[in-house]
MMTF fields as JSON, N, C-alpha, C and O atoms, coordinates in Angstrom:
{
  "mmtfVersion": "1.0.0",
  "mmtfProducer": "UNKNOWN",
  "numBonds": 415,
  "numAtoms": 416,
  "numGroups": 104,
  "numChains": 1,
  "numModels": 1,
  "chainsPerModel": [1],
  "groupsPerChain": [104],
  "chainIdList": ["A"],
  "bondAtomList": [4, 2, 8, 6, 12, 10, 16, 14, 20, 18, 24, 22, 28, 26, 32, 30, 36, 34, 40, 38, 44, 42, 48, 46, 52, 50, 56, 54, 60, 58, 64, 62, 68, 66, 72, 70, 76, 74, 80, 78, 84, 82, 88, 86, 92, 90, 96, 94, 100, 98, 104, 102, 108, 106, 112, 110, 116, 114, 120, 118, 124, 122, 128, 126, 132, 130, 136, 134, 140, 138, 144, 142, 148, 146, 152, 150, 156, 154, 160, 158, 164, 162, 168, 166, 172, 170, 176, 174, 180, 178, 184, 182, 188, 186, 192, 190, 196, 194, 200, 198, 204, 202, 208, 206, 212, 210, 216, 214, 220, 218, 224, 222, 228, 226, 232, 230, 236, 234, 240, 238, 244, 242, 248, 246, 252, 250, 256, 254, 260, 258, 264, 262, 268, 266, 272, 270, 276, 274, 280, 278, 284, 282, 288, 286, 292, 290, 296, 294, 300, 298, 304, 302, 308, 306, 312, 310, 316, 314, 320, 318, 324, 322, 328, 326, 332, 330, 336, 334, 340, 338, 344, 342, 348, 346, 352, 350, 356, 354, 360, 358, 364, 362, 368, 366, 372, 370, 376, 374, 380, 378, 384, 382, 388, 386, 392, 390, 396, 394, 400, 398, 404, 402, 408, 406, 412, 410],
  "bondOrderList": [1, 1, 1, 1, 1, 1, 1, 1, 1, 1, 1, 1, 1, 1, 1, 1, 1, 1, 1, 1, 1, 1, 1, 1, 1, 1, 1, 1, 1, 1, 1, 1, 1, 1, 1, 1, 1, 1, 1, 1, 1, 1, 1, 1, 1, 1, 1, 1, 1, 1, 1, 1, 1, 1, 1, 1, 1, 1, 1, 1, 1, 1, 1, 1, 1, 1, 1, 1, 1, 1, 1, 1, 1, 1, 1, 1, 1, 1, 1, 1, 1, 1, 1, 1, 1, 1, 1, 1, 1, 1, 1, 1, 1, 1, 1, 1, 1, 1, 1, 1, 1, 1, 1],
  "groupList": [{"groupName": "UNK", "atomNameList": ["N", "CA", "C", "O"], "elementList": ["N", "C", "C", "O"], "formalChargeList": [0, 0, 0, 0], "bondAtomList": [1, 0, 2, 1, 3, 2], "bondOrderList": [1, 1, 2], "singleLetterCode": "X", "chemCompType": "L-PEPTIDE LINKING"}],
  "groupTypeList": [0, 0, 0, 0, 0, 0, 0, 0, 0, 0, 0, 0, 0, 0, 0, 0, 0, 0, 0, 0, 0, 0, 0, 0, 0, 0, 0, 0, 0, 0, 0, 0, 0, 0, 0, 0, 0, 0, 0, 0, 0, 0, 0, 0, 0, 0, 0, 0, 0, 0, 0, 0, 0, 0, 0, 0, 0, 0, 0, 0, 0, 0, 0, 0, 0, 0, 0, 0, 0, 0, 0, 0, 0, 0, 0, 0, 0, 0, 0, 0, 0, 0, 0, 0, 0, 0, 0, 0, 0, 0, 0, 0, 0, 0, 0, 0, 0, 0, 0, 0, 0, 0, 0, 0],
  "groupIdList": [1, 2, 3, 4, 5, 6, 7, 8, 9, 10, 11, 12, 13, 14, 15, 16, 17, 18, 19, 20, 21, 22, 23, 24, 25, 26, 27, 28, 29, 30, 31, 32, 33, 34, 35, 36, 37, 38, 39, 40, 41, 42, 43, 44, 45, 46, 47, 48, 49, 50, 51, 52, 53, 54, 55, 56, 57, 58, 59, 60, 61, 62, 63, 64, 65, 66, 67, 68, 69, 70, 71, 72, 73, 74, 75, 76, 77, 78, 79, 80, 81, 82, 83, 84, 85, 86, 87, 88, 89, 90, 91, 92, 93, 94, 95, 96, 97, 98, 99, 100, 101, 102, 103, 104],
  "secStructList": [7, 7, 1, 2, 2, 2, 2, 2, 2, 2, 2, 2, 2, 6, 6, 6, 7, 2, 2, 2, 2, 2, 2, 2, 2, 2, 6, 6, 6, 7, 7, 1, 1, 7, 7, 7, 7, 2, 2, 2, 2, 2, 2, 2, 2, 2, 2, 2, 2, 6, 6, 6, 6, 7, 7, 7, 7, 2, 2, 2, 2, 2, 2, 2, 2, 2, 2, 2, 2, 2, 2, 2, 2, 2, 6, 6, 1, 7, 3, 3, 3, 3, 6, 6, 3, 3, 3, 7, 7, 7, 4, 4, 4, 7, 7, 1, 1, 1, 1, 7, 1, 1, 7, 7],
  "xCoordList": [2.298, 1.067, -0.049, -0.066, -0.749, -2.049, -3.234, -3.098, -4.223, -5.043, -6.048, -6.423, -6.328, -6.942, -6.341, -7.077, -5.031, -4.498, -4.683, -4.466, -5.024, -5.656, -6.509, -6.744, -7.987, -8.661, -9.073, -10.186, -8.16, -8.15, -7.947, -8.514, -6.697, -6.008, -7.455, -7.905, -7.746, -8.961, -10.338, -10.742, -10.814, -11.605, -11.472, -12.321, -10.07, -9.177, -9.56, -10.24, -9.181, -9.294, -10.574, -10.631, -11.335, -12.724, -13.252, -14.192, -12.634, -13.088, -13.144, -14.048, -11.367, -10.637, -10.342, -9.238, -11.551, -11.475, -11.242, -10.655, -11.664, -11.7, -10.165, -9.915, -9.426, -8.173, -7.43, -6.368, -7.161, -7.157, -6.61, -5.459, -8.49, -8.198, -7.51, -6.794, -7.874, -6.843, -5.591, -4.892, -5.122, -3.94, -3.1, -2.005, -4.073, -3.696, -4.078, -3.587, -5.12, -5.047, -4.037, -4.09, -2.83, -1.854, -0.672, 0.408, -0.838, 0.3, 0.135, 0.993, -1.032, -1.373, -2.157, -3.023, -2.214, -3.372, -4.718, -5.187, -5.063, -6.895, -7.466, -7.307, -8.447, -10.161, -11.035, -10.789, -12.414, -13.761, -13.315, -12.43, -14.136, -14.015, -12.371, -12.206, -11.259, -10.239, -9.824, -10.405, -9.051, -8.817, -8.342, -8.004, -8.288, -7.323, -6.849, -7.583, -5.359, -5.404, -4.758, -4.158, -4.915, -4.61, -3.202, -3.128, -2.135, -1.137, -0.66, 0.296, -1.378, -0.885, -1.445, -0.761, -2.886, -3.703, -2.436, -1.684, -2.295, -1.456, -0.631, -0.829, 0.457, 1.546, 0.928, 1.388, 0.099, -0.504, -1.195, -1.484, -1.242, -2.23, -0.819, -0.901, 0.568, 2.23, 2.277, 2.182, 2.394, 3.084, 2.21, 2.723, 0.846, 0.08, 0.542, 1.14, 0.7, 0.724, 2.149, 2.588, 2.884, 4.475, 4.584, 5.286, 3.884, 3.691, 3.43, 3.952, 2.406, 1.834, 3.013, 2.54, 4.349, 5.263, 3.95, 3.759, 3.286, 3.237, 3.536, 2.993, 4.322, 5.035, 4.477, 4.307, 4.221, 3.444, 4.153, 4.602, 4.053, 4.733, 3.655, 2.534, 4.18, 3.603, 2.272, 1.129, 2.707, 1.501, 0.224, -0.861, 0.273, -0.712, -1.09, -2.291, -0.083, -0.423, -1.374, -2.151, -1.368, -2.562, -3.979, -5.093, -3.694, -5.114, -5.633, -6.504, -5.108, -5.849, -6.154, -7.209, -5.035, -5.736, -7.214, -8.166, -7.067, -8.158, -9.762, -10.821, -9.641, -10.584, -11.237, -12.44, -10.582, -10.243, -11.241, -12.166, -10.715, -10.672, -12.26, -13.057, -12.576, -13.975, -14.757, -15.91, -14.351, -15.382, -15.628, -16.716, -14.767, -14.955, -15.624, -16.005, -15.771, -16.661, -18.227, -18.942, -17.945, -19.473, -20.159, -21.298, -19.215, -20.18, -20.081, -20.51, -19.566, -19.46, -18.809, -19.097, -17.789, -16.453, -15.968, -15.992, -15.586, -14.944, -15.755, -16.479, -15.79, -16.586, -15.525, -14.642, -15.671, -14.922, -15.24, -16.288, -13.53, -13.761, -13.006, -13.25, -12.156, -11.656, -10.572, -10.31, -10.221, -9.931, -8.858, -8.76, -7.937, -6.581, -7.016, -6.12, -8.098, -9.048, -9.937, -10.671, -10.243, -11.345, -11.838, -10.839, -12.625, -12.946, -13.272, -14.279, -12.366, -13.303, -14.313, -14.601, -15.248, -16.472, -16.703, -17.558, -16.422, -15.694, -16.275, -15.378, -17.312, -17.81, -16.464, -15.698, -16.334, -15.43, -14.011, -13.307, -14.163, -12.703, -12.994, -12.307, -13.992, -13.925, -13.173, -13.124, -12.692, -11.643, -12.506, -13.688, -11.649, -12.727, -12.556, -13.2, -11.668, -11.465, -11.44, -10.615, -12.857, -12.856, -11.555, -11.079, -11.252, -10.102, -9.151, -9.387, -7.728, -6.577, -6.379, -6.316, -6.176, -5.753, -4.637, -4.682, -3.602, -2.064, -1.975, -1.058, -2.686, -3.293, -3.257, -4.388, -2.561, -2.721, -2.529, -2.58],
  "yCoordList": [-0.74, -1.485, -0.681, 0.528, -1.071, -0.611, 0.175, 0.496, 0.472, 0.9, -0.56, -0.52, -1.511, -2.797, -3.528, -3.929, -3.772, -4.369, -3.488, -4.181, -2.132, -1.562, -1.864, -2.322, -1.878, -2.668, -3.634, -3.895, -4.334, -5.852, -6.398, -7.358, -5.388, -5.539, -4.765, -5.219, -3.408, -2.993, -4.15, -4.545, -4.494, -5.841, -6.635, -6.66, -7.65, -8.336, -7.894, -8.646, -6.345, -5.839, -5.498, -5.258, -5.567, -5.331, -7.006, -7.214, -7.644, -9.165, -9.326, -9.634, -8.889, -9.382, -8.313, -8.162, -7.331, -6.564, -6.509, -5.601, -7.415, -7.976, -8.548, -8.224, -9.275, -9.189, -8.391, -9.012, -7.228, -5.635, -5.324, -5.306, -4.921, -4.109, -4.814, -4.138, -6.245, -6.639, -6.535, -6.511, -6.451, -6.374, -4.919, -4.726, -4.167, -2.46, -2.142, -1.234, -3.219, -3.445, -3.971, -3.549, -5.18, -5.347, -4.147, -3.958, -3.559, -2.379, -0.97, -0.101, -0.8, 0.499, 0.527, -0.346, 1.466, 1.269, 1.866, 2.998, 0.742, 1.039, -0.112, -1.267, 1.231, 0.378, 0.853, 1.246, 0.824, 1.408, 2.522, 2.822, 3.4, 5.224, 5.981, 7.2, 4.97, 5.702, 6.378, 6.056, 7.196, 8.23, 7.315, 6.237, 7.998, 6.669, 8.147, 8.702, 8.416, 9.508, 8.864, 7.793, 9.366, 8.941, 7.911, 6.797, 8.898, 8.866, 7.402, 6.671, 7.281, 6.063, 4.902, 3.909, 5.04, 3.882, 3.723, 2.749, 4.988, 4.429, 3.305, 2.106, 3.958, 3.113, 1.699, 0.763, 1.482, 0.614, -0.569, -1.755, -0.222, -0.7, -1.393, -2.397, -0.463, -0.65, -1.745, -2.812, -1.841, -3.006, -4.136, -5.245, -4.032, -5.361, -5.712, -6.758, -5.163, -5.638, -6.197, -7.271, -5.072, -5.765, -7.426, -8.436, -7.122, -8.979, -10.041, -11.094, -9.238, -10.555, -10.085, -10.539, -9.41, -9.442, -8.603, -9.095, -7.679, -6.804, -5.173, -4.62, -4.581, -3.469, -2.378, -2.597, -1.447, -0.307, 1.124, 1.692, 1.56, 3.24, 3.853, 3.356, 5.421, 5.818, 6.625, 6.692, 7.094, 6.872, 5.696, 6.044, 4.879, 3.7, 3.716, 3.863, 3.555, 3.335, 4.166, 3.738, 5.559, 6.43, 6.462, 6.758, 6.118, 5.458, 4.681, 4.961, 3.558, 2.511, 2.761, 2.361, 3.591, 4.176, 4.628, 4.258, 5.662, 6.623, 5.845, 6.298, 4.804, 3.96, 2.984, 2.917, 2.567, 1.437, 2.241, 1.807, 3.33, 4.344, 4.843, 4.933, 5.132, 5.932, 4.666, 4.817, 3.268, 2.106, 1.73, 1.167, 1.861, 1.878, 3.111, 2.925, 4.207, 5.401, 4.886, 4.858, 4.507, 4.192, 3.413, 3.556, 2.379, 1.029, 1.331, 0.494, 2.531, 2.534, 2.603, 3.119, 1.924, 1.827, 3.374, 4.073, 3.643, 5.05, 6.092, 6.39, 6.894, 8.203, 9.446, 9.598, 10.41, 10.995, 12.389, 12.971, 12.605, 13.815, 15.101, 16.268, 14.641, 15.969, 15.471, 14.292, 16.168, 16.136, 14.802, 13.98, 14.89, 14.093, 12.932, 12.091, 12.459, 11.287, 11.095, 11.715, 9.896, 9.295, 8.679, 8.052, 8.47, 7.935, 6.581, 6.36, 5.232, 4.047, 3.703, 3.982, 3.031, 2.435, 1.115, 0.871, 0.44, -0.839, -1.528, -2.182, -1.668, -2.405, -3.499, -3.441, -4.391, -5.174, -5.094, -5.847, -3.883, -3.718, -2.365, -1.344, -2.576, -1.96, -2.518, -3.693, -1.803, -2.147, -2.826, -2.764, -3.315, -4.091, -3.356, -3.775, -2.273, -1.304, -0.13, 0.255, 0.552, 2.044, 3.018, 2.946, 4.058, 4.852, 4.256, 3.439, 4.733, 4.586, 3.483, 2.716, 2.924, 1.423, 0.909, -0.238, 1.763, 1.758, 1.2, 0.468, 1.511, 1.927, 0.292, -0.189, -0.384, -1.901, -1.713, -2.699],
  "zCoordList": [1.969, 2.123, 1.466, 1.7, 0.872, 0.162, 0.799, 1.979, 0.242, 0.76, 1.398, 2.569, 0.706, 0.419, 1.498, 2.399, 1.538, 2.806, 4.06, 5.054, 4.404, 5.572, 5.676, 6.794, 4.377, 4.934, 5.227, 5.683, 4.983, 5.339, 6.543, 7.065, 7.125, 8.367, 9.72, 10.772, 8.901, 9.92, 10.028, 11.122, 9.008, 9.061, 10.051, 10.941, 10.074, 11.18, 12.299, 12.996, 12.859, 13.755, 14.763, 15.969, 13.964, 14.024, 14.718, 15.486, 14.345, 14.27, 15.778, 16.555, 15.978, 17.072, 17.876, 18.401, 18.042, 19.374, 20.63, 21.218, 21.054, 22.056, 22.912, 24.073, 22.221, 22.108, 21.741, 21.784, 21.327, 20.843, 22.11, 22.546, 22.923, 23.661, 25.199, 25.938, 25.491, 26.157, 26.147, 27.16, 24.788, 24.843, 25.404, 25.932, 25.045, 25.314, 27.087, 27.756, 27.579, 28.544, 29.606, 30.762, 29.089, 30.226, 29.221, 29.781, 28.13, 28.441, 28.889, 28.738, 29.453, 29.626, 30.522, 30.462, 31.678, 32.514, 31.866, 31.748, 31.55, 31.008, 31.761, 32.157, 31.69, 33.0, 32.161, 31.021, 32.872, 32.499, 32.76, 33.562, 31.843, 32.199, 32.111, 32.134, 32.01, 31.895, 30.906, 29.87, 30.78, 28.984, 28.584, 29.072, 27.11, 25.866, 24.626, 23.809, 24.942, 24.003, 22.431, 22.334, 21.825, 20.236, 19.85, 19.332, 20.387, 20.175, 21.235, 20.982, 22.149, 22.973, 22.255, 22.005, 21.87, 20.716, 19.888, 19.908, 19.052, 17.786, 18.222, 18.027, 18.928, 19.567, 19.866, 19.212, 20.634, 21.291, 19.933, 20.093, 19.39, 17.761, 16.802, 16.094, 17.039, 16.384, 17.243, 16.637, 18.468, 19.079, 19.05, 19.195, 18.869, 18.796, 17.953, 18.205, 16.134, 14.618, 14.799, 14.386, 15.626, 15.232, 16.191, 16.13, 16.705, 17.563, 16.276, 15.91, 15.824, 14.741, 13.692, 12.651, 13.286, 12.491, 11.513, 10.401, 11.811, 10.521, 10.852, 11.808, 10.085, 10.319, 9.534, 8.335, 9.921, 9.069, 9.256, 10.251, 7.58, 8.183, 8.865, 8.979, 9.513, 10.344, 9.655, 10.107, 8.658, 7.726, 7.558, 8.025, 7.174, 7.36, 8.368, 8.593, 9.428, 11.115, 11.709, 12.563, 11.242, 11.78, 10.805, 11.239, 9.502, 8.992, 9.763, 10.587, 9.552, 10.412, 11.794, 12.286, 12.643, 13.726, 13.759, 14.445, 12.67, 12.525, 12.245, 12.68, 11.561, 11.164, 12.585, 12.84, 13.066, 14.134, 15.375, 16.061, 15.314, 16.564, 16.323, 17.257, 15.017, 14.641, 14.688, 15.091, 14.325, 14.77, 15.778, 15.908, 16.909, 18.121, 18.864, 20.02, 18.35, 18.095, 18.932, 19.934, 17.367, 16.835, 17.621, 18.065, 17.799, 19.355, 20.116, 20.91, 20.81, 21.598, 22.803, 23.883, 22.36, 23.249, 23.413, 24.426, 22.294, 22.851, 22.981, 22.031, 24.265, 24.216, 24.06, 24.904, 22.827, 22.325, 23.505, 23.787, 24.092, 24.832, 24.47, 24.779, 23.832, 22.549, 21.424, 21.187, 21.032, 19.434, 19.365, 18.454, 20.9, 21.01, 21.606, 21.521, 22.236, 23.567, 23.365, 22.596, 24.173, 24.422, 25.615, 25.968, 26.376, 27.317, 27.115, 26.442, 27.741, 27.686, 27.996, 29.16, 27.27, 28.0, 27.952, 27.101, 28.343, 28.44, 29.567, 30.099, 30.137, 31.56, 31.708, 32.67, 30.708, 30.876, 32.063, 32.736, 31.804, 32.697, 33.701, 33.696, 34.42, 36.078, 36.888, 37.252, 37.114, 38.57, 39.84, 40.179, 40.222, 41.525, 43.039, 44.001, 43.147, 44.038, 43.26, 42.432, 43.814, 43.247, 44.094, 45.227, 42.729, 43.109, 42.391, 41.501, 42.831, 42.25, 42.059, 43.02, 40.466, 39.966, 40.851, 41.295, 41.126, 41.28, 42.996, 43.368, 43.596, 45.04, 45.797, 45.717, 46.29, 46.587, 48.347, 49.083]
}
């Protein structure tokens, strides 16, 4: 895949954030304020594309990570807490019982 088709596909992505991060939402426990480390995004970013049938080496896959991840930076969403994470900021998804997500 090209450089042009990453950014084409990050464009897309950008569009459809929102559905993004829902989606990384029912596979992962993410809330407001919870970590988000790199390597789970990546993955998490592979299984959305491979849904829509587009397949990327692992090469590409962490470009576009890297891009995706620094635009979400930027708005906001992610608050960068070291080199490997991020903290969500996401009001969208507070838990409605503070404390343990897991906790019923």
């Amino acid at each position: 895949m090209s450089n042009k088709n990453i950014q084409s596909l990050f464009e897309s992505l950008k569009k459809e954030n929102e559905i993004f991060l829902n989606y990384l939402k029912a596979r992962f426990p993410l809330f407001h304020n919870s970590n988000i480390f790199s390597r789970d995004f990546e993955y998490g970013l592979q299984s959305f594309l491979e849904k829509k049938e587009i397949y990327l080496s692992f090469q590409k896959l962490e470009e576009l990570s890297k891009l995706l991840s620094d635009y979400f930076e930027s708005t906001g969403i992610f608050v960068k807490t070291s080199k490997i994470g991020w903290k969500l900021n996401y009001p969208q998804f507070v838990t409605s019982k503070p404390g343990d997500p897991f906790s019923y």
